[in-house]
N, C-alpha and C positions, 0 to 999 in steps of 0.2 A: 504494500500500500504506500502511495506518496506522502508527502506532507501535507498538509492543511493548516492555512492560517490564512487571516486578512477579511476581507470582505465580504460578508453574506456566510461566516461558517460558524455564527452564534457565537462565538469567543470559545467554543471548545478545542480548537485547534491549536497545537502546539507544532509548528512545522518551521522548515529552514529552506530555503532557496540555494540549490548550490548553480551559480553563473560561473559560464569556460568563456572565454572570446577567444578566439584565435586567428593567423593569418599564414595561411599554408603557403607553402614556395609557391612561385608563382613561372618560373617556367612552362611553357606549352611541350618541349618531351620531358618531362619529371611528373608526371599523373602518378608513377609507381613510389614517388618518393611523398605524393600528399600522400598517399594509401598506407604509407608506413610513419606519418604524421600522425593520420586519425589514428592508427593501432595505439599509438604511443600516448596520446589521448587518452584514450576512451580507460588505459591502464589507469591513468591518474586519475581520471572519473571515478573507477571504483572503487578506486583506492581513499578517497577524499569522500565519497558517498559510502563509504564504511566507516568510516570516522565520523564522520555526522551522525550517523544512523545509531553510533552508539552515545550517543548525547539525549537522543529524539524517545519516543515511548517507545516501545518494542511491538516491532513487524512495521515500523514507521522509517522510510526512506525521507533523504529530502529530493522535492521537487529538481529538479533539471533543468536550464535553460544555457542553451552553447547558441552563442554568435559569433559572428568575424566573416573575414573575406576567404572564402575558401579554396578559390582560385580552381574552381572544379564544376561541368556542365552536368544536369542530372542523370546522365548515361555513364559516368565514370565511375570509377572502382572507388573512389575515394565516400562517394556519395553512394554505391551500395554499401560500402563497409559501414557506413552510420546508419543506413535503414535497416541494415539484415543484421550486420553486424559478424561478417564475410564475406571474402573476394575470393574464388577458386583461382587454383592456382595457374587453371586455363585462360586467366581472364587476359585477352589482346592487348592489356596494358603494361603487361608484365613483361615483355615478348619485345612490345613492340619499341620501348621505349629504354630497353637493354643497354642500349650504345652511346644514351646518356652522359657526357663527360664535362665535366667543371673543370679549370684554369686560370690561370692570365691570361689575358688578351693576347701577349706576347711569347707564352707557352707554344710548342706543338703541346698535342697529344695524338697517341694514338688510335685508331677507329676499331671497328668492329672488322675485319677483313686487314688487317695491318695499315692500311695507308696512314700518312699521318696528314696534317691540315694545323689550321691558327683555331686554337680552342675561341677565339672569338668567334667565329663560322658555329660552333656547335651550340654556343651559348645565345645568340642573339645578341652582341653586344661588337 
């Protein structure tokens, strides 16, 4: 059961709000790196929603409210991992976004296939 407190609950309610904001990478190929943001998340949620939970009456969670910029379209892994709360490990975004590499601007790195290139190219910048 959630919490309950505030407006319209007759003053029986003894509840807690617990608020996440967040603002996930924001990269267009790092979608597998928001997905391992929410995981890392949603840890601290329960983590922090267990700690409250032992303050509150018993079978009494608090409430939940997560905002921020999520930098994720509602077809992404990032955003099934917060509805279902799993991303198989077939999921396209895993796969597809592999070759992902951070740098300097003035770094090579190397790609998926050996070649190498200006980690600017990879990064958008």
């Amino acid at each position: 059961e959630w919490a309950s407190g505030g407006a319209g609950d007759g003053g029986e309610g003894r509840g807690a709000i617990l608020v996440v904001n967040t603002h996930l990478f924001y990269h267009p190929m790092a979608s597998h790196i928001r997905m391992l943001q929410v995981a890392a998340i949603l840890e601290e949620v329960r983590a922090a929603s267990a700690e409250w939970a032992s303050l509150l009456p018993a079978g009494v969670r608090p409430a939940l409210v997560m905002v921020g910029d999520l930098n994720s379209e509602p077809d992404t892994g990032a955003i099934r991992y917060l509805a279902s709360g799993q991303v198989a490990s077939s999921h396209p975004e895993w796969e597809a976004h592999a070759a992902f590499a951070w740098g300097d601007a003035d770094e090579e790195v190397e790609t998926e296939g050996g070649a190498e290139g200006d980690a600017s190219e990879k990064v958008g910048g």
